[in-house]
N, C-alpha and C positions, 0 to 999 in steps of 0.2 A: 547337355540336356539328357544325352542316351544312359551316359555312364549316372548320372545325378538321382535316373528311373531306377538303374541297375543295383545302386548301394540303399533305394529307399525299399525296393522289393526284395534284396537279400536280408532288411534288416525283419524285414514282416516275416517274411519266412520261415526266422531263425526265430522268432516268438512261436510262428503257429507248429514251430518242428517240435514242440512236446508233447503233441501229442500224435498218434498215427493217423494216415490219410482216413484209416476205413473209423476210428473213432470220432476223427472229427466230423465225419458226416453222420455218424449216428447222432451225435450233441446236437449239430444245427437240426437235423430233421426231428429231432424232440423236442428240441424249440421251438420248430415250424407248429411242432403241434401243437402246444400250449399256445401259443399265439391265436392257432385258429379254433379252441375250444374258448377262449377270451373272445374273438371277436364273433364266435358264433350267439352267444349269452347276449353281443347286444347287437345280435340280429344285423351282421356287415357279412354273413356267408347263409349259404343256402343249407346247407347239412344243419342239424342242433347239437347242442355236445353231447346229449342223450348219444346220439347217431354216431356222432365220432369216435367217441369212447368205446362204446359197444363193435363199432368193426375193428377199432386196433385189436382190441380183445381176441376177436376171431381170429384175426390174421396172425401175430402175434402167436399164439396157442397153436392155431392150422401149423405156420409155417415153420414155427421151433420143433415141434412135434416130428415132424416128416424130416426135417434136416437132423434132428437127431438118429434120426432111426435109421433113413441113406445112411450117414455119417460112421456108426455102430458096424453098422455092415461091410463098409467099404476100412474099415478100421481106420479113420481119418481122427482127427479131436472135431468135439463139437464148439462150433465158433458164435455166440449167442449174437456177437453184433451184425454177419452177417444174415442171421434170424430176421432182427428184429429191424434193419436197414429196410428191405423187401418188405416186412409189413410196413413200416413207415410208408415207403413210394406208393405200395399199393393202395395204402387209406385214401394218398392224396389223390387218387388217380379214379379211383373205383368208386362209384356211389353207394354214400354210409345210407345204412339202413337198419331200423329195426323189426322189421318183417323178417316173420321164419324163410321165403323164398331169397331177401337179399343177403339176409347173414349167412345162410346155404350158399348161394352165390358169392359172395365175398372169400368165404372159404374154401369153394372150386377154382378158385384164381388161386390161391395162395398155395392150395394143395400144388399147383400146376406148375407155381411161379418156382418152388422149392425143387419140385420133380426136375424141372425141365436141366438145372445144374448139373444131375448127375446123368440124366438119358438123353439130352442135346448136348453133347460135349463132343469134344476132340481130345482125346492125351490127356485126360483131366480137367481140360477147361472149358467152360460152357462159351457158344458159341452165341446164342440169343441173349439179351437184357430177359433176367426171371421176369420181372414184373411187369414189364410188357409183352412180356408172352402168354402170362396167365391172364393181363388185363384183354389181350387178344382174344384169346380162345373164347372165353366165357362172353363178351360183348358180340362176337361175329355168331357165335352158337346160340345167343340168346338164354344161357343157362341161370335165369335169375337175380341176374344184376347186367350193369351195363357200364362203360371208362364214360363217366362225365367231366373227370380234369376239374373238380368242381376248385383246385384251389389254384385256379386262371379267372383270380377276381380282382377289381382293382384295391379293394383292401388288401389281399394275401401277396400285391405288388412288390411293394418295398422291401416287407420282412422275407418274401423270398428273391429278391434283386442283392440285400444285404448279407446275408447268411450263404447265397449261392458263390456270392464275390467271396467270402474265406473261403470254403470250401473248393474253388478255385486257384485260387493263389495257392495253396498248400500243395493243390494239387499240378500246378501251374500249368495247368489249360484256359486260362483266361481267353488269349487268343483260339484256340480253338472254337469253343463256343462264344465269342463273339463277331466270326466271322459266320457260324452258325445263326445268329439272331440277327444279322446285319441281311443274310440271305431271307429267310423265311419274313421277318417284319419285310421285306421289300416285295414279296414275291406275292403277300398278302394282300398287301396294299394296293398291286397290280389287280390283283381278283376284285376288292372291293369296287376298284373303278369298274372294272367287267361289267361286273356285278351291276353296280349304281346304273353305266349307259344302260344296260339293257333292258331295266325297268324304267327309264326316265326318271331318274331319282337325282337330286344334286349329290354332288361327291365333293368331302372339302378333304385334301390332305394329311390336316394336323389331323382332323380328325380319327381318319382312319390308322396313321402311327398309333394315335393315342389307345389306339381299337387296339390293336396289333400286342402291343407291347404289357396291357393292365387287364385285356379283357380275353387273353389266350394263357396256355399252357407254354409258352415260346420260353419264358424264361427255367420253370424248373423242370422241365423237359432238358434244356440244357446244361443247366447245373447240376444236377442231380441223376442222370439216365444218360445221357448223352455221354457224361464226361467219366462215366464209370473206367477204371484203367484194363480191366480184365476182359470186356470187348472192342477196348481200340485198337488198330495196329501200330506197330512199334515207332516206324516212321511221321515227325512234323508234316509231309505234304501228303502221307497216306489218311492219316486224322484231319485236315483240313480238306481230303478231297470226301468224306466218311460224311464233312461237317453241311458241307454245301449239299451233298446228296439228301440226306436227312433234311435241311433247311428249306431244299423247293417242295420235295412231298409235304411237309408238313405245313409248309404255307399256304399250298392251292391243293387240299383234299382230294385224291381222286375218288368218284363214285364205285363202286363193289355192288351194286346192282339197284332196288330203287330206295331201300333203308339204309346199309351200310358204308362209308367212306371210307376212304383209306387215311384212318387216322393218325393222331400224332403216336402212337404205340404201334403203328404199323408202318408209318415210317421210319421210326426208328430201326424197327424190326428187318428191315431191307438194306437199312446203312449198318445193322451189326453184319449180314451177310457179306457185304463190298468190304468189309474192315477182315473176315474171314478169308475172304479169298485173297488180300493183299497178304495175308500173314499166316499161313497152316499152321497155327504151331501147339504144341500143348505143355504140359507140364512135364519136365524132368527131374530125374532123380540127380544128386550128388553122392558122393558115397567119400565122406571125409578121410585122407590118407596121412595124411601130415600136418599138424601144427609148431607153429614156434614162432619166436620173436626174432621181428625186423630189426625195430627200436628197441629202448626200455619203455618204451609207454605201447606199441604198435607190434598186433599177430598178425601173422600170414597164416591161411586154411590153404590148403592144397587138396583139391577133390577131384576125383574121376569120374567123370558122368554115365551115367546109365541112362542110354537114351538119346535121340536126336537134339543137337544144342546147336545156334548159329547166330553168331552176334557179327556185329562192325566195331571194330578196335574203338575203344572210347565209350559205348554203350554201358548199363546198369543193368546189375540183375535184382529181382527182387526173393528173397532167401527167406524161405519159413522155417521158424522153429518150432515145433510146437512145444508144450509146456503150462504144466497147470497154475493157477492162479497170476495167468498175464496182469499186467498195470494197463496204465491207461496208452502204452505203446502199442500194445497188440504183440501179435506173433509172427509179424513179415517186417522186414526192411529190406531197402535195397540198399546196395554196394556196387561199387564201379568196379569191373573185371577186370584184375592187373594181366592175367595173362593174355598171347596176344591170339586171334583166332587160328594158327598155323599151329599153337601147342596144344591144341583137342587131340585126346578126348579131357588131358590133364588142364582142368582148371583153377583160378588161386582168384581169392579177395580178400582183402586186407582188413582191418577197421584197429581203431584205438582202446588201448585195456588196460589204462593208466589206472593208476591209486585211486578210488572215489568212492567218496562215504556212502554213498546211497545208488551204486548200480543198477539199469533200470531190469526187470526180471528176463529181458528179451534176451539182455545180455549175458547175465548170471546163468542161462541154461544156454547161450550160446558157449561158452566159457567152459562150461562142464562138458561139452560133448565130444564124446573119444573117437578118435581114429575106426572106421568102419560104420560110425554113425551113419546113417542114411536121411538126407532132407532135400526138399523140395525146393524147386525154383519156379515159380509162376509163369515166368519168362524175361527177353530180353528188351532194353526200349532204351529209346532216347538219341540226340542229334548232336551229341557233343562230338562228333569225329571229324576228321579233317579233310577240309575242304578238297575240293577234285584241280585237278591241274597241278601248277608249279608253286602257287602265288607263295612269298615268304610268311612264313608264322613264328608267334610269339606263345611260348606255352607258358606261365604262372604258376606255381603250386605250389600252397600253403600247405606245408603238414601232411600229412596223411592224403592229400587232396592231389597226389602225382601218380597216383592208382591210374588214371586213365591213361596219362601220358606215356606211362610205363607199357602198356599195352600198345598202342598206337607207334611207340619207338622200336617194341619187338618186333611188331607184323612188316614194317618199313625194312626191319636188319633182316627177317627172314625172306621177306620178297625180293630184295636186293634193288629195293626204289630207293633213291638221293633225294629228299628234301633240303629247301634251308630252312631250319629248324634254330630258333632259339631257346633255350629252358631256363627260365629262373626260378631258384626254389629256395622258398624261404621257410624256416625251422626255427625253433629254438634254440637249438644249440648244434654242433655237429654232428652229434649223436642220434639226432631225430632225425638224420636224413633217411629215410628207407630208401631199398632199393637200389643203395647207389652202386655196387659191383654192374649192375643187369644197366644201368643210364651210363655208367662208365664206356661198358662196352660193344655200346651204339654208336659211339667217335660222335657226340651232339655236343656243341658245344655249352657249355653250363655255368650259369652266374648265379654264387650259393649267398646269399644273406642270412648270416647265424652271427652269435653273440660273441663264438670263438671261434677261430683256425681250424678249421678241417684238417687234419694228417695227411699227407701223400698224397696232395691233388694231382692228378693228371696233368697234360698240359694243356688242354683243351678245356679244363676246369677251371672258373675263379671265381678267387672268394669275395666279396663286394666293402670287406673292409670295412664294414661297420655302415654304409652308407643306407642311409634310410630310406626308404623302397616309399617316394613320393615321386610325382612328374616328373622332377629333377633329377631325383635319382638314377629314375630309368632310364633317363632320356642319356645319360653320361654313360649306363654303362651297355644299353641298343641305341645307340644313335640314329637307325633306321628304323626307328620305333613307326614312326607315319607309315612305312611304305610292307606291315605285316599286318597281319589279322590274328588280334590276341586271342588266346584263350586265358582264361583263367579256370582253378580248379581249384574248390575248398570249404568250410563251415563258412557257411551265409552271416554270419558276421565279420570275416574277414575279406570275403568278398566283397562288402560294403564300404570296409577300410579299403580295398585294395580298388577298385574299380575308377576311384576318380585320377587313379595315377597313370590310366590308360587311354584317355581323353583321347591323345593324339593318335592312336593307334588306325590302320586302315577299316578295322572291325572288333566288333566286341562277343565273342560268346562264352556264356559259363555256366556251370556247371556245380551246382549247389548239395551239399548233405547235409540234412540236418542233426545228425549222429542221435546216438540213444545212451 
């Protein structure tokens, strides 16, 4: 059943990976909108599209305006989808108006939401959610508008229950924010009964779920704000402890004197602080040294950081290019760190640059960029690393997809810890193995499945003969397959193919890219 979850969400994945994390939530949140300028015309939301229209307008203008102009100054490129993302959040968040006091208000948020990126930062990176921060200030100051969450209605339900679920999965915090809505609807639902005893009122259950879930901001609060990547911290139990903190303030409001609660923007605003302090970090420079070829399809970058960098063997970094007339990728990706953290300040990540007709532009100005170039890393994330103790593992890697392992095998040979380690890596032919001098001379033992004969295996190396990488196959050539905890590492559609072959394995984790 786990592995059956494993190959049906690498297969979604590997659809939604064409586009980038930060594009695909501009698409859903302009499709939020349109949704709610249709359902406002036949009078299922409280704002009119008159209203709606007219604050994107402001926000929109305010906040492209002022991020270009930081942006000009700090000599950064200007990024129009993170623009227009922050007027999106803020429309849904802020009461539309056409009054000169609320579209002045509306555009004091947004002026605020933009500001707060470059003057509440650390190292480059903002440490508050903008749009609840500018929803903040102007609601608690009273400066002409106020956060009514007006799109926590139960028409705006579905279409943001549906739209938040891709935008999830892409980004894959599903679990995150579902242990987030699992707290906050319960903690809710606590209050309502409060609530109910103390006025002598009946209380029915379904009821109050049904409250919780259609008639709050719970869900795109979470979708949308919550699950933003830029103020989460790096670590799976630092974001889910981010998630629960965020999930009881927002469920049982605290009072702020006899007007103001501490609302769902202010709680958040307390859980990006606890995600701050689990992770100080900010943005580093790379300063590119060397490039060349692995494989004949596969570069290695070799960069020297300028700047504090600290990862866990196994972790992603995400890499900015910038570069004029992006597609619909954008200008970041991440990559998994071949090198291992003991070679800082020298860092290296890999990616594929095979023959293909239609390169996406991310890559064409990745591709062009020479030795001394200077680019950014937003930072490090992710729980792909291996397990604490002795327990035995199974490493998988498809292709290009042994980047982590390569990392996690060095920092092991440099710290001079003994694992029992297994590595199977399957290529296309023997030519596509990267890496292999650097996996060689880690003494891991290694089961290569390729089309032909590898040259001059080691003895600790074998070739798998042609046997085709199912249950059976693995099971012949790890016989102890039940008693490790696999990883797997690779493009989300071969994860898909590859994940029901590890059924029997003690555990499953993997680690997906959806390439550009």
């Amino acid at each position: 059943m786990i592995t059956s979850f494993t190959a049906l969400r690498q297969r979604v994945l590997a659809v939604l990976g064409a586009l980038s994390m930060y594009r695909l939530v501009l698409f859903a949140l302009i499709a939020l909108g349109v949704i709610a300028v249709g359902l406002s015309l036949a009078g299922l939301v409280g704002p009119t599209a008159v209203e709606i229209l007219a604050s994107f307008v402001v926000l929109a203008v305010v906040i492209s305006a002022v991020d270009a102009v930081a942006q000009r100054v700090l000599r950064k490129p200007w990024r129009i989808e993170s623009s227009l993302v922050t007027a999106l959040i803020l429309l849904f968040v802020l009461h539309p108006s056409l009054t000169a006091a609320g579209l002045a208000g509306n555009a004091l948020a947004g002026a605020l939401a933009a500001l707060s990126k470059y003057l509440i930062a650390w190292r480059g990176r903002h440490i508050l959610n903008p749009a609840a921060f500018g929803a903040a200030v102007v609601t608690v100051a009273g400066l002409g508008t106020f956060s009514s969450w007006w799109v926590g209605t139960p028409a705006m339900a579905v279409p943001v229950a549906l739209l938040g679920l891709i935008v999830l999965w892409r980004t894959e915090k599903v679990r995150i924010v579902l242990v987030f809505l699992l707290i906050a609807v319960g903690v809710s639902v606590v209050r309502q009964a409060a609530l109910a005893q103390g006025a002598g009122l009946p209380f029915a259950l379904s009821d109050a779920v049904a409250l919780s879930l259609t008639q709050t901001p719970y869900l795109f609060l979470g979708a949308f704000m919550l699950s933003e990547p830029l103020t989460l911290p790096p670590r799976r139990w630092q974001q889910f402890s981010v998630a629960s903190l965020v999930g009881v303030l927002a469920g049982w409001p605290i009072a702020l004197g006899a007007v103001v609660t501490l609302g769902q923007e202010r709680a958040l605003l307390i859980g990006n602080l606890l995600a701050f302090a689990f992770a100080v970090r900010g943005s580093v420079r790379l300063i590119l040294t060397r490039r060349e070829f692995v494989t004949p399809t596969a570069q290695k970058l070799t960069f020297r950081t300028k700047g504090r960098l600290s990862f866990v063997a196994g972790q992603y970094l995400e890499l900015e290019v910038p570069h004029r007339n992006p597609d619909a990728r954008g200008t970041r990706r991440e990559f998994s760190i071949v090198s291992a953290p003991a070679d800082l300040p020298q860092l290296r990540i890999a990616y594929k640059d095979g023959d293909q007709k239609h390169p996406s532009s991310y890559k064409r100005a990745l591709k062009a960029a020479e030795p001394g170039a200077v680019l950014g890393v937003t930072g490090t994330w992710g729980d792909f690393v291996l397990p604490r103790g002795t327990a035995p593992v199974l490493m998988v890697a498809a292709g290009i997809g042994v980047t982590p392992f390569v990392s996690q095998l060095r920092q092991l040979q440099a710290t001079g810890q003994e694992r029992d380690i297994v590595l199977v890596y399957v290529a296309s032919s023997a030519e596509e193995l990267a890496f292999r001098p650097e996996l060689e001379a880690t003494g891991t033992p290694t089961i290569v499945f390729t089309r032909d004969r590898p040259a001059d295996l080691p003895a600790h190396w074998t070739w798998a003969r042609g046997i085709r990488l199912d249950a059976d196959g693995l099971e012949q050539v790890v016989p102890d397959l039940a008693a490790r905890h696999a990883y797997i590492s690779g493009p989300p559609r071969l994860i898909a193919d590859l994940a029901p072959a590890l059924q029997k394995a003690r555990g499953l984790t993997t680690d997906a890219f959806a390439g550009y």
